[in-house]
DRENTIZA-587471 format. One record per residue (C-alpha): residue number from 1; residue in one letter; z, y, x. Coordinates in nm, 4 decimals, padded with zeros to 6 digits, always signed. Each point is the difference from the previous one (the first is absolute). Last residue first. Layout:
BEGIN
NODE   resi   resn         pz         py         px
NODE    NUM      a          Z          Y          X
...
This chain:
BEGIN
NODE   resi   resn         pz         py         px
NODE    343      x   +00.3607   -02.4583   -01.3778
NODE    342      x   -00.0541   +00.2805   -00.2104
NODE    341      x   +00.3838   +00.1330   -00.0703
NODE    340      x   +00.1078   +00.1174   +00.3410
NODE    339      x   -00.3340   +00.1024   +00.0826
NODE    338      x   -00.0468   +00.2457   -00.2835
NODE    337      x   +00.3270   +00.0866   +00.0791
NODE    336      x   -00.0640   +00.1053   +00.3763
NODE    335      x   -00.3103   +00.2018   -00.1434
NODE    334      x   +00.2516   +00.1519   -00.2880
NODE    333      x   +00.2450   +00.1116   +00.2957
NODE    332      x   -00.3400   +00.1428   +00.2168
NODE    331      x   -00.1036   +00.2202   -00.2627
NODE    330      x   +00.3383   +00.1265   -00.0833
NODE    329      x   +00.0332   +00.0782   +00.3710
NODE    328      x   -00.3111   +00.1680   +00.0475
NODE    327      x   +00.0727   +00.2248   -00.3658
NODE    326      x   +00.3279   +00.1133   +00.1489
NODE    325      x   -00.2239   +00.0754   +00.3674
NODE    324      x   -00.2321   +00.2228   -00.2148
NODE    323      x   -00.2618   +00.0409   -00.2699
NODE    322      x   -00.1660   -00.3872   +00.0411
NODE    321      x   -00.3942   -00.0216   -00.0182
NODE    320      x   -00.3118   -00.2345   -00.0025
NODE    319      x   -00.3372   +00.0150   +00.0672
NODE    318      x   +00.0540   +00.1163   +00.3675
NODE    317      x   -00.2180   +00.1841   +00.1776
NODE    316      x   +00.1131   +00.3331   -00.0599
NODE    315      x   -00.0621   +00.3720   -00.1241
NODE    314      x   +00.3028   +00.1234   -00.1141
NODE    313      x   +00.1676   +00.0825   -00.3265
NODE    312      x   +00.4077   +00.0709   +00.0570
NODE    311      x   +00.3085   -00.2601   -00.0452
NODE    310      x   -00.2041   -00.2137   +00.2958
NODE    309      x   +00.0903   -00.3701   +00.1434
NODE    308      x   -00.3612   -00.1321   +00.0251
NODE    307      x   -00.0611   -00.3687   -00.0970
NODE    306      x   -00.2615   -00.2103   +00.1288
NODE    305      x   -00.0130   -00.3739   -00.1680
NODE    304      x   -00.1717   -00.2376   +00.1141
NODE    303      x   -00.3981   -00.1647   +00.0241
NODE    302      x   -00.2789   +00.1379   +00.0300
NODE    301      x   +00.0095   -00.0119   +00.3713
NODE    300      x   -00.1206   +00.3733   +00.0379
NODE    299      x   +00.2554   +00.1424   -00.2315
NODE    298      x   +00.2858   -00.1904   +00.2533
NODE    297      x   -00.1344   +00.1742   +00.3094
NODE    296      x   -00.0293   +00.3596   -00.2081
NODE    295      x   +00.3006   -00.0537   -00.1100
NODE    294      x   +00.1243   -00.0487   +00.3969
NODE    293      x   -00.1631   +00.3032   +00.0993
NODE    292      x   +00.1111   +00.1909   -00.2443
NODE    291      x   +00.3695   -00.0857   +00.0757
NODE    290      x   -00.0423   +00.3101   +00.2775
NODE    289      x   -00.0353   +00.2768   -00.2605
NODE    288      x   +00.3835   -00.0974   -00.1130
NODE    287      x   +00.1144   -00.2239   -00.2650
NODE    286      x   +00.0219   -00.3301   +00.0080
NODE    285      x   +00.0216   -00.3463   -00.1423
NODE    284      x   -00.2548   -00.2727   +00.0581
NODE    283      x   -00.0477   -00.3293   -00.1595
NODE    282      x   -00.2328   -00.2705   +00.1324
NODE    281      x   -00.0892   -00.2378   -00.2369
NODE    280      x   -00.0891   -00.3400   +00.1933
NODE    279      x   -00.2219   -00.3037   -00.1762
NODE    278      x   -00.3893   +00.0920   +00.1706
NODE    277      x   +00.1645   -00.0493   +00.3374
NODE    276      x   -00.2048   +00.1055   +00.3083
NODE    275      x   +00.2712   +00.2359   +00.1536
NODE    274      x   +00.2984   -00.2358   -00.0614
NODE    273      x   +00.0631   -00.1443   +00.2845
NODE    272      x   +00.3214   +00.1608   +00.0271
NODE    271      x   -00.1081   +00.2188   +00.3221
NODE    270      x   -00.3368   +00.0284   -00.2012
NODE    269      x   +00.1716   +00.2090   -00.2709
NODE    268      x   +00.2200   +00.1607   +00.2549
NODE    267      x   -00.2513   +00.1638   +00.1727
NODE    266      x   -00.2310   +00.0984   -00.3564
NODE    265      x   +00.3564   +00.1579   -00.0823
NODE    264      x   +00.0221   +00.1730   +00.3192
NODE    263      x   -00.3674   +00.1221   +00.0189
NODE    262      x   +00.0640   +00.1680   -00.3401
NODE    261      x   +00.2937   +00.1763   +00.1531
NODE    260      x   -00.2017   +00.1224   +00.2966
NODE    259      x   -00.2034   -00.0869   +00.2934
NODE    258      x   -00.3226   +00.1183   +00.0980
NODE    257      x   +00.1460   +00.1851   +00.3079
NODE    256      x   +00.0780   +00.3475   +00.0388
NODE    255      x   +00.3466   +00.0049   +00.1115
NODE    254      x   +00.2253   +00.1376   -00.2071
NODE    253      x   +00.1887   +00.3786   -00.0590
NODE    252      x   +00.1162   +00.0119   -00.3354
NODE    251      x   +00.0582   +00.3690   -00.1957
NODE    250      x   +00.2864   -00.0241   -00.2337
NODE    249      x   +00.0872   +00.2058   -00.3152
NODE    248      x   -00.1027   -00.3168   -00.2072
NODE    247      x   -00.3336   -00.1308   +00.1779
NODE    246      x   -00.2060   +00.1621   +00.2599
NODE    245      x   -00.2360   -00.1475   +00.2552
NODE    244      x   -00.0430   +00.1087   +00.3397
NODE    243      x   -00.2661   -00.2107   +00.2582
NODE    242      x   +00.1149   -00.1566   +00.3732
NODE    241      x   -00.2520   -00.0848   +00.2830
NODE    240      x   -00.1172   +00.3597   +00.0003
NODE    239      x   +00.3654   +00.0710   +00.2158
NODE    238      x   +00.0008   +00.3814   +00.1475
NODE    237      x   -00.1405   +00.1479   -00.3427
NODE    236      x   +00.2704   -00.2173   -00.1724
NODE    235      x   +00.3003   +00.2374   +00.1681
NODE    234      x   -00.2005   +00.2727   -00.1490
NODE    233      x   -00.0287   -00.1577   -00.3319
NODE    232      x   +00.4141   -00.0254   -00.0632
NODE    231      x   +00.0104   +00.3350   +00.1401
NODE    230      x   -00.2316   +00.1399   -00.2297
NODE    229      x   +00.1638   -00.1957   -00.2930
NODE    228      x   +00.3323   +00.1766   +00.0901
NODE    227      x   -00.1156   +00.3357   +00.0379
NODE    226      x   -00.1457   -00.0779   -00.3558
NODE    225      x   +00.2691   -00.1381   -00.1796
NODE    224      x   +00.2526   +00.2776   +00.1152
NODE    223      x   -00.0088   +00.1707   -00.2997
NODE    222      x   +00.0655   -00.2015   -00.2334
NODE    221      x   +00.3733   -00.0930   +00.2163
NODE    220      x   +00.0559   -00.3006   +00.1073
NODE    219      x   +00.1659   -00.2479   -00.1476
NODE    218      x   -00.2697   -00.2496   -00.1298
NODE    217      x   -00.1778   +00.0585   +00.3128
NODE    216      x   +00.0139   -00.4340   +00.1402
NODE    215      x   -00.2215   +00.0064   +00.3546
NODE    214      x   -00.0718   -00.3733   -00.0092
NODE    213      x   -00.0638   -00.2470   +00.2684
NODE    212      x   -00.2272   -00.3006   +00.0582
NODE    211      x   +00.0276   -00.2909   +00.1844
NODE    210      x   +00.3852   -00.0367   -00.0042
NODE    209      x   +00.0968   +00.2002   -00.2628
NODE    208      x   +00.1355   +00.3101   +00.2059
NODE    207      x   +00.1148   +00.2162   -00.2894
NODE    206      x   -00.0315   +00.4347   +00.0903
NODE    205      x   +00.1526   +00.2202   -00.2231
NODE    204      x   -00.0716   +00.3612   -00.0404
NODE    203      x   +00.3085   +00.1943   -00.1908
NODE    202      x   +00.0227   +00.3025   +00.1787
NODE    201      x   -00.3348   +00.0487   +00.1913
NODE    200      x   +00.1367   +00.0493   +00.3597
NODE    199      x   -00.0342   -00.3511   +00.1294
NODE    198      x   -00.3662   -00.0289   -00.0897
NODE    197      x   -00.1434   +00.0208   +00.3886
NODE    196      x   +00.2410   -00.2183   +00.1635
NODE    195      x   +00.0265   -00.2744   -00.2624
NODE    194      x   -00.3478   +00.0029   +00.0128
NODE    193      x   -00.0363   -00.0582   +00.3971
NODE    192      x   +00.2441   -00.2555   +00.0106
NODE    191      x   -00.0876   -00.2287   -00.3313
NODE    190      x   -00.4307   +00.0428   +00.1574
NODE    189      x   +00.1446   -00.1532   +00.3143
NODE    188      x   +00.1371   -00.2795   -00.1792
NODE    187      x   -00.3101   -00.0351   -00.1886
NODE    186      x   -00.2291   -00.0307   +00.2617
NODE    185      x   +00.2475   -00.2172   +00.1807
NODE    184      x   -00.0414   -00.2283   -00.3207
NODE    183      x   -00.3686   -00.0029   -00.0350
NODE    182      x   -00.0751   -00.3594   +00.1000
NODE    181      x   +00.2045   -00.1006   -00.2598
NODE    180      x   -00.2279   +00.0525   -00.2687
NODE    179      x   -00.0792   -00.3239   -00.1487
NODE    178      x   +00.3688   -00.1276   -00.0139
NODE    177      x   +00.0523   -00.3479   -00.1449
NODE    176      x   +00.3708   -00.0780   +00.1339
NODE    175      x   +00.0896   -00.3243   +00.1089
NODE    174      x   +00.3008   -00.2641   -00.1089
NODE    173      x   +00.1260   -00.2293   +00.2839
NODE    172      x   -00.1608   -00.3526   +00.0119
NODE    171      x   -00.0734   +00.0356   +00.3760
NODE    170      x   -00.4001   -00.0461   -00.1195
NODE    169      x   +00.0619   +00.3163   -00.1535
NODE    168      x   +00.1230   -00.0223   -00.3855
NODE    167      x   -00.1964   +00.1059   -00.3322
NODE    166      x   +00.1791   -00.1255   -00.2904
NODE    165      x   -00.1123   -00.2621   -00.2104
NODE    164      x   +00.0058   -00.0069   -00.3841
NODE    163      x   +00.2145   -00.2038   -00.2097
NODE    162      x   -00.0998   -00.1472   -00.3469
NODE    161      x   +00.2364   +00.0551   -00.2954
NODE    160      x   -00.2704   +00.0761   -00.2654
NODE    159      x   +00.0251   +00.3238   +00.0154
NODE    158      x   -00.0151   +00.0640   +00.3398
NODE    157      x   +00.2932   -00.0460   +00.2890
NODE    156      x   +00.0573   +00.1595   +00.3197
NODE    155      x   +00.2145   -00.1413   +00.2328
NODE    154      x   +00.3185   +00.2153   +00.1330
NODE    153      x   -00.0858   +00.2273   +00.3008
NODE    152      x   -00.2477   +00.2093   -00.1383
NODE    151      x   -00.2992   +00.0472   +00.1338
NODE    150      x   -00.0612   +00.3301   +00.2382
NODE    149      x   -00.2841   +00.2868   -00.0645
NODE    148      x   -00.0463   +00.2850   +00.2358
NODE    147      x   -00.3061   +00.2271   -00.0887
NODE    146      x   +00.0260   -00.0985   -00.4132
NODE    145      x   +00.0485   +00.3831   -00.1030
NODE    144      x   +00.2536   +00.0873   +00.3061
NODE    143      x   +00.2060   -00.2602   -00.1041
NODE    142      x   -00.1122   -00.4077   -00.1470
NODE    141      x   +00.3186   -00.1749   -00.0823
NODE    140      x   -00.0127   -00.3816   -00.1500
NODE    139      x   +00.2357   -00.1429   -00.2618
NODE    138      x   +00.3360   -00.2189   +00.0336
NODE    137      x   +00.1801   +00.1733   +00.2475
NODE    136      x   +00.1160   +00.3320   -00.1942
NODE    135      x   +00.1787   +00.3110   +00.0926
NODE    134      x   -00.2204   +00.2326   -00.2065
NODE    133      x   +00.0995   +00.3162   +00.2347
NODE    132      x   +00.0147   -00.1579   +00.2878
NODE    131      x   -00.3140   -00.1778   -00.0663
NODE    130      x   -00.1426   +00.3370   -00.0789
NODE    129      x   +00.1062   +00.1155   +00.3492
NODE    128      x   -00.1073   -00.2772   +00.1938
NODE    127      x   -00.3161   -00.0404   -00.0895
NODE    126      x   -00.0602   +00.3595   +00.0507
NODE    125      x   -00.0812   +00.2306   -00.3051
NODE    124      x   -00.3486   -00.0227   -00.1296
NODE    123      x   +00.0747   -00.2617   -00.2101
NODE    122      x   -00.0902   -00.3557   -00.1419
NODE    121      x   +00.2315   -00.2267   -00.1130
NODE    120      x   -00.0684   -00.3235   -00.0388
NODE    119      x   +00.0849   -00.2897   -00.2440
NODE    118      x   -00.1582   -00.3356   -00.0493
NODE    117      x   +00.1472   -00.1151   -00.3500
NODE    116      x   +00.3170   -00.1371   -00.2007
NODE    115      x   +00.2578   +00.0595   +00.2748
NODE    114      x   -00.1269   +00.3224   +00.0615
NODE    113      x   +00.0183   +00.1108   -00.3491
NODE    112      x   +00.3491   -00.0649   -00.0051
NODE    111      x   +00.0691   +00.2121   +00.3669
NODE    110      x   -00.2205   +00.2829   -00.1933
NODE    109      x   +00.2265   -00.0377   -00.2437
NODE    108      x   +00.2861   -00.0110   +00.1670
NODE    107      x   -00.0568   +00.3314   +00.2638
NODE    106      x   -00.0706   +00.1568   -00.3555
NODE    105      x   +00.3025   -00.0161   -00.1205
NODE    104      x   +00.1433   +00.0933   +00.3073
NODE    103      x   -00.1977   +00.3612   -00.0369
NODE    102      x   -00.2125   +00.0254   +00.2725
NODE    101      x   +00.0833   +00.2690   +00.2693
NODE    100      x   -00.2543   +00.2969   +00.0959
NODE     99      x   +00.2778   +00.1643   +00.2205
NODE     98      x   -00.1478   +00.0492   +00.3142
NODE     97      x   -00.2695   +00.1186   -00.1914
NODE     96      x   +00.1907   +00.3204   -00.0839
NODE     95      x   -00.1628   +00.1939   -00.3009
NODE     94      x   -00.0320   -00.3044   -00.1789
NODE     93      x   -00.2921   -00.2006   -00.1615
NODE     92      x   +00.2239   -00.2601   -00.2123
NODE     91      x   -00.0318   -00.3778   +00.1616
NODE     90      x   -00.1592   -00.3331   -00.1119
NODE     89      x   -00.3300   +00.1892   -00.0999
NODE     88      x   +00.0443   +00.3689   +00.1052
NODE     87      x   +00.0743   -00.1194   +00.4097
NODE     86      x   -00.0513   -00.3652   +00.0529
NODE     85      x   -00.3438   -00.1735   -00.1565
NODE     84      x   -00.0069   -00.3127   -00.1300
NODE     83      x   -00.2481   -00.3505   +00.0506
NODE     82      x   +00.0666   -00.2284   -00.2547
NODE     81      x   -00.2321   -00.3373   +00.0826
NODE     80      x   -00.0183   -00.1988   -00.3849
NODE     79      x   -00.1487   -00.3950   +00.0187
NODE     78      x   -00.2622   +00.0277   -00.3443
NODE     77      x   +00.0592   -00.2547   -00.2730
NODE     76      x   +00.1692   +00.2748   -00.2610
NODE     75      x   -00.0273   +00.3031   +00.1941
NODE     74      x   -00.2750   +00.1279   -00.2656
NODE     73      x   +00.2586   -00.0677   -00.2903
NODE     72      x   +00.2361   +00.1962   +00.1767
NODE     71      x   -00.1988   +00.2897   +00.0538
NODE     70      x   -00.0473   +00.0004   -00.4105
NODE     69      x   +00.4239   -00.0474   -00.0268
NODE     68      x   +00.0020   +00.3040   +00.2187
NODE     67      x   -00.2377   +00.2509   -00.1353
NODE     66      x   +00.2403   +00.2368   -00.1086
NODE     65      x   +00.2646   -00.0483   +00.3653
NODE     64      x   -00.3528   +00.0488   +00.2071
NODE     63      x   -00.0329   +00.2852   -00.2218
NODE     62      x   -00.3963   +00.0324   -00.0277
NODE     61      x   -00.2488   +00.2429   +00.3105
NODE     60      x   -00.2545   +00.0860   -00.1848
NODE     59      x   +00.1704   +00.0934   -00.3860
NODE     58      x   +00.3011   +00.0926   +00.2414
NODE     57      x   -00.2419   +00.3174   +00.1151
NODE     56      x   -00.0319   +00.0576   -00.3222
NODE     55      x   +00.3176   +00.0338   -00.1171
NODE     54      x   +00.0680   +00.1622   +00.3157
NODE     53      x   -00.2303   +00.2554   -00.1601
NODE     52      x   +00.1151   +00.0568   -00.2726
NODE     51      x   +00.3884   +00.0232   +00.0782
NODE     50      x   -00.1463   +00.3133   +00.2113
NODE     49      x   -00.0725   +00.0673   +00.3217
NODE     48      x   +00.0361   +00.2760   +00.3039
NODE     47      x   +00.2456   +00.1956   -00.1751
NODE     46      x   +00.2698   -00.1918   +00.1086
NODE     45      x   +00.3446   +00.0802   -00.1933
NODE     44      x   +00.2941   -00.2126   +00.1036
NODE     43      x   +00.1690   -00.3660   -00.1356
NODE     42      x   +00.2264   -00.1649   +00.2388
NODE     41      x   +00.2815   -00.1078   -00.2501
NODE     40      x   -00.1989   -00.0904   -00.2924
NODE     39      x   -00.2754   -00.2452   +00.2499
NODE     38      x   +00.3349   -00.1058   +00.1820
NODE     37      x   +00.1555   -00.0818   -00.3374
NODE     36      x   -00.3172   -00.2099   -00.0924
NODE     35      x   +00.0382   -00.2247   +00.3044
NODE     34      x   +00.3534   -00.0228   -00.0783
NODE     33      x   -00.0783   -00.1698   -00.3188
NODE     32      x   -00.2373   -00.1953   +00.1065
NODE     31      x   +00.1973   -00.1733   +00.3012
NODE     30      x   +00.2721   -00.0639   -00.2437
NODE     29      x   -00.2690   -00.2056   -00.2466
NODE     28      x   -00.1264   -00.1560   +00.2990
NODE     27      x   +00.4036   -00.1477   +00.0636
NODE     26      x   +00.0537   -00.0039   -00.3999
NODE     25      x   -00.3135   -00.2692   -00.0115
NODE     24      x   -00.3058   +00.1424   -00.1627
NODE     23      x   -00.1788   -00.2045   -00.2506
NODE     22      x   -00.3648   -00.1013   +00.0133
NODE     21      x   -00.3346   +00.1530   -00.1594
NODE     20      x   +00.0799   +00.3209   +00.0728
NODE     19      x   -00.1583   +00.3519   -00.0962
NODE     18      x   -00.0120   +00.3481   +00.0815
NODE     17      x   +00.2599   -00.1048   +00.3215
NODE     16      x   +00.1313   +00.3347   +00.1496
NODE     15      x   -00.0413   +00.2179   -00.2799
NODE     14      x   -00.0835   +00.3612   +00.0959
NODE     13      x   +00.1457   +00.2840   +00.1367
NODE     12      x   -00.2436   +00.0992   +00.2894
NODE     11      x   +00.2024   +00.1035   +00.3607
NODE     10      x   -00.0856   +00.3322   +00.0289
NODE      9      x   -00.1080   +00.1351   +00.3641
NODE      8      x   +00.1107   +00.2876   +00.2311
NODE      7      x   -00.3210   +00.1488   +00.2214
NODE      6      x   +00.0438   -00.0346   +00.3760
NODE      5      x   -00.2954   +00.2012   +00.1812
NODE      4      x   -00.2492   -00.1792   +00.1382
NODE      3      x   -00.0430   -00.0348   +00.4103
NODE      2      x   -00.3495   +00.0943   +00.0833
NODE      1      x   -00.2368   -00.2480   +00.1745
């Protein structure tokens, strides 16, 4: 596994909405408009692909925010689950993630949609970290990519105003669902000795989320990538119970277990009792390597919507796709107002 070099990207001028079949309130129609800015503001030369073929790649993988009214139609009927990524879907990818912060309004629209459907978030940060970061009580956390997952603490509703239980020990007190917590000493001791060993590589981080961990290299230097990946892998070499994966200028550390982001949505599914429904359209926003998972869950039931947050072609799972975080929210502000105005 070879760390890839960072290329610059170019955001792709083009219409956000090529057509619409209902009218845009000034709130969605400010959200547009600095969506487009950012795209203006933030544009740089990428020679790695052309307008052409993101064009295509979009002809694949449709503008959840083109094909809206058409998803709409589909939901009509069906009992919506959102399920939402943290870090480059409700938050920018920065340099420092202690400082991956959500945008307030976003923090309300996610809080909106949560009053309208099932909510989780599902990330590979600890539990408590992204709901620090969120600061919500009305949806469901799953960190360390669906490892540790908690209910919320205020009822969950559906669509159709029904509440869903909560799972509670027999003392009534909210419980944890975590599958891998037999291999927390493991991963304490694996926190000590890396910290140790990558401490003089400028610009190494090391995130303890809970049941996994990442080793964040965004800020180190080019050419340090390597000593630091062999270190990374020799500490591994002493622990087979634990794999490496890579996503955005992080390499994760997690146990190897059959358990992922797709196991967390099929988990929560049949926590709400709503594995064997024919009437539920799961939606699912994200945009890292580790979302896969979780379109490929939602592909397999043939019924939901998958949708990749990408400005760049990529192969994925999903069959639909937002640019960025602006495009997220704008996506989840016309959901809430589809709501709003359906029933």
């Amino acid at each position: 596994m070879g760390f890839q070099t960072s290329h610059s990207t170019k955001r792709i001028q083009q219409s956000i909405f090529k057509a619409k079949e209902d009218s845009i309130d000034a709130h969605e129609n400010s959200l547009i408009r600095r969506t487009t800015l950012n795209f203006t503001d933030h544009t740089q030369t990428n020679s790695m692909f052309t307008l052409s073929s993101y064009n295509s790649w979009v002809v694949r993988h449709p503008s959840a925010l083109n094909t809206f009214d058409r998803l709409m139609k589909g939901a009509n009927g069906k009992r919506i689950i959102v399920f939402l990524d943290y870090d480059g879907t409700l938050s920018p990818i920065v340099n420092d993630p202690d400082r991956a912060f959500m945008s307030d309004e976003m923090r309300a629209a996610v809080y909106e949609i949560a009053t309208y459907f099932p909510t989780a978030i599902i990330s590979g940060r600890s539990r408590d970290k992204v709901k620090d970061f969120v600061k919500l009580n009305n949806l469901y956390y799953a960190g360390s990519h669906g490892m540790d997952i908690m209910a919320p603490s205020m009822p969950v509703t559906s669509s159709d105003g029904k509440h869903f239980g909560i799972a509670r020990n027999t003392n009534g007190i909210e419980v944890p669902f975590q599958p891998a917590k037999k291999f927390l000493p493991a991963i304490r001791e694996i926190i000590r000795v890396l910290k140790n060993e990558v401490k003089e590589i400028k610009g190494a981080m090391i995130e303890d989320n809970g049941f996994c961990l990442s080793v964040h290299f965004r800020q180190v230097q080019e050419k340090d990538y390597d000593v630091l990946e062999e270190k990374v892998k020799s500490v591994l070499e002493n622990n087979p119970q634990f794999c490496l994966t890579e996503g955005k200028k992080v390499m994760e550390i997690r146990p190897s277990i059959k358990w992922n982001k797709g196991n967390a949505v099929e988990y929560f599914l049949d926590t709400l009792g709503l594995s064997s429904c024919s009437d539920i359209l799961p939606v699912y926003i994200g945009d890292d390597r580790t979302d896969e998972d979780a379109f490929k869950v939602i592909q397999s039931r043939e019924q939901g919507y998958p949708i990749i947050v990408s400005s760049i072609p990529r192969e994925t799972n999903a069959l639909y796709s937002l640019r960025d975080p602006s495009e997220v929210l704008i996506f989840l502000s016309r959901l809430a107002k589809w709501r709003r105005t359906s029933y």
